[in-house]
N, C-alpha and C positions, 0 to 999 in steps of 0.2 A: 478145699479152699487153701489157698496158699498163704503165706505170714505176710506178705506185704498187700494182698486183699483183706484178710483180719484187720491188718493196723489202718487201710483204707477206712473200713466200714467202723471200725474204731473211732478211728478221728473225724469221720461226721458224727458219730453218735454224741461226742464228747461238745462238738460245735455248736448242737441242737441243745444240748440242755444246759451249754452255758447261757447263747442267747435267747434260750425261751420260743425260740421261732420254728416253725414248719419247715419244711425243706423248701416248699414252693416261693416261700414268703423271705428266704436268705438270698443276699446279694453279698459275693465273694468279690472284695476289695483288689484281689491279686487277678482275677477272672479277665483272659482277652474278651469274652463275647458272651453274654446273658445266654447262650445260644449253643454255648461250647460246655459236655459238661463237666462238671466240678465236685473235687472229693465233697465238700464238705454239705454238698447237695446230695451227691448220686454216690458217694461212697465207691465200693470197688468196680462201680461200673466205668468210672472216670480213671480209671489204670491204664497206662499206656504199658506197651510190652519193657518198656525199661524202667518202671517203678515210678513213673511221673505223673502228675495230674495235667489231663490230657487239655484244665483248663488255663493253666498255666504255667506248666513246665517243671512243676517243684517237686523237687521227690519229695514221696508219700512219709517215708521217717523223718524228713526237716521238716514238715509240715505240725506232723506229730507231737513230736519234739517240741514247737514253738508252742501249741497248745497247749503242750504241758504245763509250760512257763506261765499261762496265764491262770 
């Protein structure tokens, strides 16, 4: 697994257990399409080959990073 799959499946981890919610059951505010997926649902499955979340374009460490902050 590579460090920005880690930090991926990281920062869903971290998403799920602030909001208390299932994966199935999150809806991602930044998300183009319910349809498209999303780190903070699908974790490193949602990596595009440049480090981005394939549901809305954000790379995976600003993502992170803002998570933190909360």
């Amino acid at each position: 697994m590579t460090d920005i799959n880690k930090a991926a499946d990281d920062y869903r981890a971290a998403v799920l257990k602030r909001t208390g919610l299932k994966a199935s059951e999150l809806v991602c505010p930044r998300e183009k399409s319910e349809m498209t997926p999303c780190l903070a649902r699908d974790g490193s499955l949602a990596v595009t080959e440049r480090g981005h979340c394939a549901g809305c374009d954000q790379h995976v460490n600003y993502l992170a990073k803002k998570e933190g902050q909360k």
